[in-house]
FIVOSE-60636 format. One line per 2 residues: number of its first residue (from 1); for each residue x, y, z of C-alpha. Coordinates in nm, 2 decimals. Last residue first. Layout:
residues N
NUM = X,Y,Z | ...
END
This chain:
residues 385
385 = 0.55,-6.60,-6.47 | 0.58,-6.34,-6.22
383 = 0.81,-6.64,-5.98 | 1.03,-6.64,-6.30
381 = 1.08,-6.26,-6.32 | 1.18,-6.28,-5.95
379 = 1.46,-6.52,-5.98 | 1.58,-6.37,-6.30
377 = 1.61,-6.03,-6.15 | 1.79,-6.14,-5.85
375 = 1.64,-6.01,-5.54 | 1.66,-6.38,-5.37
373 = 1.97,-6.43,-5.44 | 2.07,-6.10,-5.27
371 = 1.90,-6.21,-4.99 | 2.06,-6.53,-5.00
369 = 2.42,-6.29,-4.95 | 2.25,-6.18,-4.65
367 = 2.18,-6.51,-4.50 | 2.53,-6.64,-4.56
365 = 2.70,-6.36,-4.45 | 2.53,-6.33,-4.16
363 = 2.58,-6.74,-4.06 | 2.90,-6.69,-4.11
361 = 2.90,-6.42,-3.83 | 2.75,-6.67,-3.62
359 = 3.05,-6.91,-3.65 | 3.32,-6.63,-3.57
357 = 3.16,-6.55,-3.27 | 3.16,-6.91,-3.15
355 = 3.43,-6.85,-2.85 | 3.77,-7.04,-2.69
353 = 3.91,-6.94,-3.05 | 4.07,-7.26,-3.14
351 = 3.86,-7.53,-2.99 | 3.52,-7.31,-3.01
349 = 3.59,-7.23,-3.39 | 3.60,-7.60,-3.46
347 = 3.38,-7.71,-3.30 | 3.12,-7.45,-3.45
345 = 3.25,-7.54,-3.77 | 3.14,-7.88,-3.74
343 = 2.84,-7.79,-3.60 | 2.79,-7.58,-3.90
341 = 2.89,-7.81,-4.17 | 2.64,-8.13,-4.07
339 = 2.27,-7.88,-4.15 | 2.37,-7.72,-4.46
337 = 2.45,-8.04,-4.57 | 2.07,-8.17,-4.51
335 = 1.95,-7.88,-4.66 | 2.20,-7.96,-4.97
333 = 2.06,-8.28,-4.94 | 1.71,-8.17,-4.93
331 = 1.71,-7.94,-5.27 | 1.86,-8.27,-5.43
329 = 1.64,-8.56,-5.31 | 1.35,-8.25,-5.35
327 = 1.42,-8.24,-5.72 | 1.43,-8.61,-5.77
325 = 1.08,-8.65,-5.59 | 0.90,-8.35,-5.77
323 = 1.01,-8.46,-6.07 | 0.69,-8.36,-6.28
321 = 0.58,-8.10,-6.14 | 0.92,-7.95,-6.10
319 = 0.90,-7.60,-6.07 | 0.58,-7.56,-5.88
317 = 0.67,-7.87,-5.68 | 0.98,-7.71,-5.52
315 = 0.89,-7.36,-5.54 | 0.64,-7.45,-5.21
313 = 0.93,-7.61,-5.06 | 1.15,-7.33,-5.06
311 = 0.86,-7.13,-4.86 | 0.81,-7.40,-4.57
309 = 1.22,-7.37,-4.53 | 1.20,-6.98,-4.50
307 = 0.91,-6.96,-4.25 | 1.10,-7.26,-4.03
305 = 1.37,-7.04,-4.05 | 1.25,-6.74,-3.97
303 = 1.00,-6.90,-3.65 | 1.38,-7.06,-3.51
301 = 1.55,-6.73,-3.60 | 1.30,-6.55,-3.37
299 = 1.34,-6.80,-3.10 | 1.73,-6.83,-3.08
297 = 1.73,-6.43,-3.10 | 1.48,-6.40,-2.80
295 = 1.68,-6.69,-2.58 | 2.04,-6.54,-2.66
293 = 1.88,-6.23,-2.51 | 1.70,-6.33,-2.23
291 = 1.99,-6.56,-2.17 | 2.27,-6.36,-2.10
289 = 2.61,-6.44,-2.28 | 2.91,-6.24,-2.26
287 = 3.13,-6.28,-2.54 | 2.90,-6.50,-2.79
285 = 2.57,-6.27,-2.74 | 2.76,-5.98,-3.00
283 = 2.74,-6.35,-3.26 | 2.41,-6.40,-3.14
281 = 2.26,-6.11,-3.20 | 2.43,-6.07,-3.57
279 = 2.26,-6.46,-3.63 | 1.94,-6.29,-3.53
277 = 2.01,-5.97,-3.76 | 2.10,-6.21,-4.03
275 = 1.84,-6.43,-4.01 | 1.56,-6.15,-3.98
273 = 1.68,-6.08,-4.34 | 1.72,-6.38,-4.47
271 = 1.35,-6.48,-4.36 | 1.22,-6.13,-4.51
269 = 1.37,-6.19,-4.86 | 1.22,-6.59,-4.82
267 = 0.87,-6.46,-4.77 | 0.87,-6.20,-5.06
265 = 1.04,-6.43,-5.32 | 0.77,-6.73,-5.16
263 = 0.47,-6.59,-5.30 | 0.22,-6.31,-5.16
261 = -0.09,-6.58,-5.08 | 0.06,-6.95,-5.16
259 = 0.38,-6.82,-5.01 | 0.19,-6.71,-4.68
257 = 0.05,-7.05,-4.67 | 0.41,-7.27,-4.72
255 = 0.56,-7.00,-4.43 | 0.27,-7.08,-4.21
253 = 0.35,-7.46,-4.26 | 0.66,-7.41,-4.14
251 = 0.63,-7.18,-3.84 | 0.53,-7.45,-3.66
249 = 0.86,-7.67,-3.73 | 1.07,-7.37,-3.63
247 = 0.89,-7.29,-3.31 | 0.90,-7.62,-3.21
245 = 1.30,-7.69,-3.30 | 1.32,-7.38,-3.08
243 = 1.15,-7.51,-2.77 | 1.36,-7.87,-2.82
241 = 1.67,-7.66,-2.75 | 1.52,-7.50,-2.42
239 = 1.39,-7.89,-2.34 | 1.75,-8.06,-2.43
237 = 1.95,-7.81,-2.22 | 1.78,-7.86,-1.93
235 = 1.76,-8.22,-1.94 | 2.16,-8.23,-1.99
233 = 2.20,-7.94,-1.70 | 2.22,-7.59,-1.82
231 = 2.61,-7.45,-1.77 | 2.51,-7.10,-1.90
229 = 2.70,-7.10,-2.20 | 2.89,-7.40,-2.24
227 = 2.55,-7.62,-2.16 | 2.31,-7.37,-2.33
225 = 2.60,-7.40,-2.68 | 2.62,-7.79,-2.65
223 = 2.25,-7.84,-2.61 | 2.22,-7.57,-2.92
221 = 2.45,-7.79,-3.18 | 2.21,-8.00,-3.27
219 = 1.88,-7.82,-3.30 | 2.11,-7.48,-3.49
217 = 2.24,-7.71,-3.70 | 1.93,-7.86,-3.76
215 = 1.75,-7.54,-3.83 | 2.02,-7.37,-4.03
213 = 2.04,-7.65,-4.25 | 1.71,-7.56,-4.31
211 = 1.68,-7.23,-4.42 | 2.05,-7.24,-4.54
209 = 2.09,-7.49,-4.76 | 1.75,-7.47,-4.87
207 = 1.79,-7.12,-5.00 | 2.12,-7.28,-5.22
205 = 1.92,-7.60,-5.30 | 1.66,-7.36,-5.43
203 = 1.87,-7.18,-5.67 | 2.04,-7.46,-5.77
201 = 1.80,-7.57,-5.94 | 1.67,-7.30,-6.15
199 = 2.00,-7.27,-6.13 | 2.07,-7.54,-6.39
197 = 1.76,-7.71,-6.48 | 2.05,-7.99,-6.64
195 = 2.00,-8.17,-6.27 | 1.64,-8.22,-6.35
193 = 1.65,-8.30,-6.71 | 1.91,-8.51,-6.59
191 = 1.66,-8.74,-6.36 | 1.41,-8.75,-6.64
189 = 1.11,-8.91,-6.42 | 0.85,-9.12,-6.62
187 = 0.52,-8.96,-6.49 | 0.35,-9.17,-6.24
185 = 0.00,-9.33,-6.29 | -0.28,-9.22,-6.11
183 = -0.43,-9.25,-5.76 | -0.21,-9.11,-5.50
181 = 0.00,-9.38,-5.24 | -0.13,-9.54,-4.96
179 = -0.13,-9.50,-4.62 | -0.33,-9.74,-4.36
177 = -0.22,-10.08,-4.31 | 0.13,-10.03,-4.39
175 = 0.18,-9.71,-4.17 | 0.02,-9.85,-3.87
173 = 0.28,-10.14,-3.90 | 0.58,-9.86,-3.92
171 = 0.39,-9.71,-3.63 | 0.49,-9.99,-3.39
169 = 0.80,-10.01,-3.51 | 0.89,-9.65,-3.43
167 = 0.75,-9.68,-3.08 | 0.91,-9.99,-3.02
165 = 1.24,-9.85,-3.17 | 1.25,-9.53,-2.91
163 = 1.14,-9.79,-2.63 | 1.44,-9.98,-2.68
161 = 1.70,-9.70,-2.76 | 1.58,-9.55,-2.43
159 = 1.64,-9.84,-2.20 | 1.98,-9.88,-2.37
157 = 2.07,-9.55,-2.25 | 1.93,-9.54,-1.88
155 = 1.64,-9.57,-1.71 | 1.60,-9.20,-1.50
153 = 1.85,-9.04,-1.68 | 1.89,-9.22,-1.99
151 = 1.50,-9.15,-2.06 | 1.51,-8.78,-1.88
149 = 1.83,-8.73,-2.19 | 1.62,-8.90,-2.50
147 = 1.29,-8.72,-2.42 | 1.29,-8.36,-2.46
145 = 1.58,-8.40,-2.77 | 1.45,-8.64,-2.89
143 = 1.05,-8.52,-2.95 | 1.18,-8.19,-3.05
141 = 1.36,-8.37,-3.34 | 1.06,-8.53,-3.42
139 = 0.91,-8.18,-3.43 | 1.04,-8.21,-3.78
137 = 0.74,-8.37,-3.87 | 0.58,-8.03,-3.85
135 = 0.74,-8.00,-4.28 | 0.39,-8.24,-4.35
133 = 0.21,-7.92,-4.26 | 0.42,-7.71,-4.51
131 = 0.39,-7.96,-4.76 | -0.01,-7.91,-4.73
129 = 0.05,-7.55,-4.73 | 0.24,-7.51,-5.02
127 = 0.06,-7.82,-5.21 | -0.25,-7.60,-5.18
125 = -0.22,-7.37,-5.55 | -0.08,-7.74,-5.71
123 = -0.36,-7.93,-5.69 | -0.30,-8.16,-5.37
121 = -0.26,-8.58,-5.29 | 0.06,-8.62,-5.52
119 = 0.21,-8.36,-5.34 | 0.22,-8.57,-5.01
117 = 0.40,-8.87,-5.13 | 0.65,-8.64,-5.33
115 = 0.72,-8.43,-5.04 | 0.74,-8.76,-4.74
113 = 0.99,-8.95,-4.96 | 1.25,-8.70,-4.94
111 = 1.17,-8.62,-4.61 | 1.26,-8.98,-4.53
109 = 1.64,-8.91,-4.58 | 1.69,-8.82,-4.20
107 = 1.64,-9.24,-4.11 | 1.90,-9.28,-4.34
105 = 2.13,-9.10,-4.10 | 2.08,-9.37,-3.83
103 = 2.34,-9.58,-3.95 | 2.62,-9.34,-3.96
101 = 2.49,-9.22,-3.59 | 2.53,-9.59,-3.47
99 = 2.87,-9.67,-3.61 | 3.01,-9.26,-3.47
97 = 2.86,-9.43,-3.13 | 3.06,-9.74,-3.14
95 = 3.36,-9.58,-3.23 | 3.35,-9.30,-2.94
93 = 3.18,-9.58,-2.70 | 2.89,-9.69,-2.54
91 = 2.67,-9.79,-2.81 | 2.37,-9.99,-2.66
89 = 2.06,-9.74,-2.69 | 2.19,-9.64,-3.00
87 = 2.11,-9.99,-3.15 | 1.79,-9.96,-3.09
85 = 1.72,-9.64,-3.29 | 1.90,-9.81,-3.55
83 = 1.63,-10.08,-3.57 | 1.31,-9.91,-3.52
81 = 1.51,-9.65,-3.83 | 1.49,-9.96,-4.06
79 = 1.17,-10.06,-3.97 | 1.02,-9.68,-4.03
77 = 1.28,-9.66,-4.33 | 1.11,-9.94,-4.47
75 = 0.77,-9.83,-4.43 | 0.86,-9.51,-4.60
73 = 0.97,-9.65,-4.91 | 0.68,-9.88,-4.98
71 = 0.39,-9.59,-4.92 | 0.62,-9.34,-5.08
69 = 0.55,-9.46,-5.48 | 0.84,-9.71,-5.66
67 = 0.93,-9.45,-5.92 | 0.89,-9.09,-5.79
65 = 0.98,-9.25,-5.49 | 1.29,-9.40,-5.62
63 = 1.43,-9.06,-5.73 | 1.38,-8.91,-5.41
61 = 1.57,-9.21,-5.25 | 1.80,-9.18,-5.42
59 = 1.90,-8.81,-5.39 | 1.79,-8.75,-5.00
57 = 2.07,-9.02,-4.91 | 2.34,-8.76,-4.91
55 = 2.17,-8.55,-4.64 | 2.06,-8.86,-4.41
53 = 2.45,-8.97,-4.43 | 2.58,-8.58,-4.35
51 = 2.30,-8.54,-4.08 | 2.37,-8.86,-3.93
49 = 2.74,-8.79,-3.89 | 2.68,-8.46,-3.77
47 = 2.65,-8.58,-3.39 | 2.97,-8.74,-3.35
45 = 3.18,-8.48,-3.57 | 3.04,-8.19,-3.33
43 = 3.17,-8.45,-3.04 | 3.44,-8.51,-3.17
41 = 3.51,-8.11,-3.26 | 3.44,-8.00,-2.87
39 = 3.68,-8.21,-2.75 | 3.55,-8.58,-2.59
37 = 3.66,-8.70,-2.25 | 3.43,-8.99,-2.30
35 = 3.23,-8.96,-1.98 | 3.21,-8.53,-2.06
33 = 3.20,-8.57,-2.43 | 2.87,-8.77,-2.35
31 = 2.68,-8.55,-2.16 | 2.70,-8.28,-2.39
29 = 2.62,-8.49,-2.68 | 2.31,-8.64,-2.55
27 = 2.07,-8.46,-2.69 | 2.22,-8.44,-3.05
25 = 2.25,-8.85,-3.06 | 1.89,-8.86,-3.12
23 = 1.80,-8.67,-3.34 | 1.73,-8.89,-3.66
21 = 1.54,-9.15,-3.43 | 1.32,-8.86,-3.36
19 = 1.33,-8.79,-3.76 | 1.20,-9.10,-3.84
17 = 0.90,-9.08,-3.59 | 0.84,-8.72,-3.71
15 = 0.82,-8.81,-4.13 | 0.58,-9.12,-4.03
13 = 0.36,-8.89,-3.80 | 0.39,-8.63,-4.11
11 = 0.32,-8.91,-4.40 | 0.01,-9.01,-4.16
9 = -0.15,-8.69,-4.15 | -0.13,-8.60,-4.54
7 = -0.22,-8.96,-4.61 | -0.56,-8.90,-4.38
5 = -0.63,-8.55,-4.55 | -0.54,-8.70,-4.89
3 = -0.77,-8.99,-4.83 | -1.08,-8.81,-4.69
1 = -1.15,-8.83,-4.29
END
């Protein structure tokens, strides 16, 4: 196997084994606000708290990978995220799990470290793809959410913190002896050239904000939703809401090889799009679910934002060859964000409306008001360039 195919492949085991320890409080939300006599906003709060951490991380540790390479970085989180992992599996209560879900939000700031790793290996007319492909790690989520809730079940919590670290662990060493960083010296990084690209910048954290934090609100929160909705079991719920963080994460690296082909404006215009109507579908589900229905518009909006979230990170590198850590630290956290608001939200609108119709139609106006992002003439005259 050649080096950059081999780094590619490890950076997206390394990305998925961090984000399985990322995910795992999501799964077991439901069950848990039903021992702890939880509302629907602690236990929203409860699961966010990794995203919010893992979100605000991003920045740093973008930065000190453009510096310090991604082969050190990453085998620290893997260590560091064997160890919060574990720690989940012994948190019983409220306070002790909010503790453990702080501390496992760094394990979500490894995508930062993943991007620049992986685009130093690819010319700049593959990195789409190849940054699409290391985008599957998300599946780690999947990997969670199937596995956390049979694991509790059938051995119980701590059980499943313990073999969730072993595993993580385990790679972490696999990672040291194997990865290693791109030949060639790295460029001094000019951290507020970066933030002074203006919306250049912004531009992307905006899409980003929504592609993705769309996808992880939608991973967290959908146990909760299946469970209120239909009244799904734990294990149930887990597996239907690990089906659409699968869709999403293969749709990714299509998304990064369409935008290589037609470029990302035209891919991202038709993500928002499908968003909307999805998010629409959902909203009219809200009142009187049926799960046909709520499971086509879950689906679809899973494969639209995984398209949309593999085409933002093709514009990443393009437009910051030469930051591409500090930019994606940025563009990440406000995908990160994007992904602890919503569930928040969603509490809230469940505890004082009884329904989440007023959280999907949010959602619309977000995607369409992208859209219009997306169609603006400086945007577009750019991409030409």
């Amino acid at each position: 196997m050649e080096p950059r195919t081999r780094n590619l492949v490890l950076a997206t085991l390394a990305f998925a084994f961090c984000f399985s320890a990322w995910g795992m409080l999501a799964p077991l939300g439901p069950k848990l606000e039903d021992e702890l006599g939880l509302t629907s906003t602690e236990t929203a709060l409860m699961v966010s708290i990794p995203v919010v951490l893992g979100s605000l991380l991003r920045i740093p540790l973008g930065l000190l990978t453009d510096r310090l390479g991604g082969r050190p970085l990453f085998a620290a989180l893997l260590f560091y995220s064997a160890g919060a992992a574990l720690l989940v599996g012994f948190a019983s209560s409220y306070p002790a799990l909010l503790g453990a879900g702080f501390l496992l939000g760094a394990a979500g700031a490894s995508f930062a470290v993943g991007v620049p790793f992986v685009a130093g290996w690819f010319e700049p007319e593959r990195q789409g793809f190849a940054l699409g492909v290391y985008g599957v790690g998300n599946i780690g989520t999947a990997l969670a959410a199937f596995s956390i809730p049979a694991l509790r079940d059938s051995a119980g919590q701590a059980v499943a913190g313990i073999v969730f670290a072993v595993a993580i662990a385990g790679f972490g060493l696999v990672w040291l002896t194997f990865a290693r960083d791109a030949p060639g010296e790295r460029p001094p990084v000019r951290y507020r050239a970066v933030l002074g690209a203006g919306w250049r910048l912004w531009r992307l954290a905006l899409f980003y904000f929504v592609t993705f934090g769309g996808f992880v609100a939608l991973a967290i929160f959908l146990p909760k939703l299946l469970k209120d909705w239909f009244d799904y079991s734990l294990t149930d719920a887990g597996l239907r809401a690990g089906g659409f963080t699968v869709v999403a994460t293969a749709a990714r690296p299509f998304g990064g090889w369409l935008s290589d082909r037609v470029g990302p404006t035209r891919v991202l215009l038709a993500a928002f799009l499908g968003v909307a109507v999805d998010a629409g579908g959902l909203a009219w589900q809200a009142s009187d679910p049926h799960i046909v229905p709520t499971t086509i518009f879950c689906l679809t909006m899973a494969g639209l934002l995984g398209l949309g979230s593999g085409a933002v990170f093709k514009m990443v590198p393009t437009e910051f060859p030469d930051a591409v850590g500090a930019a994606t630290g940025i563009v990440g956290a406000a995908g990160g964000l994007g992904g602890f608001f919503p569930p928040l939200v969603m509490g809230v609108v469940k505890d004082l409306t009884g329904e989440f119709v007023l959280g999907f139609v949010f959602l619309v106006c977000f995607a369409l008001a992208c859209a219009g992002v997306v169609l603006a003439p400086a945007g577009a005259r750019r991409e030409r360039r």
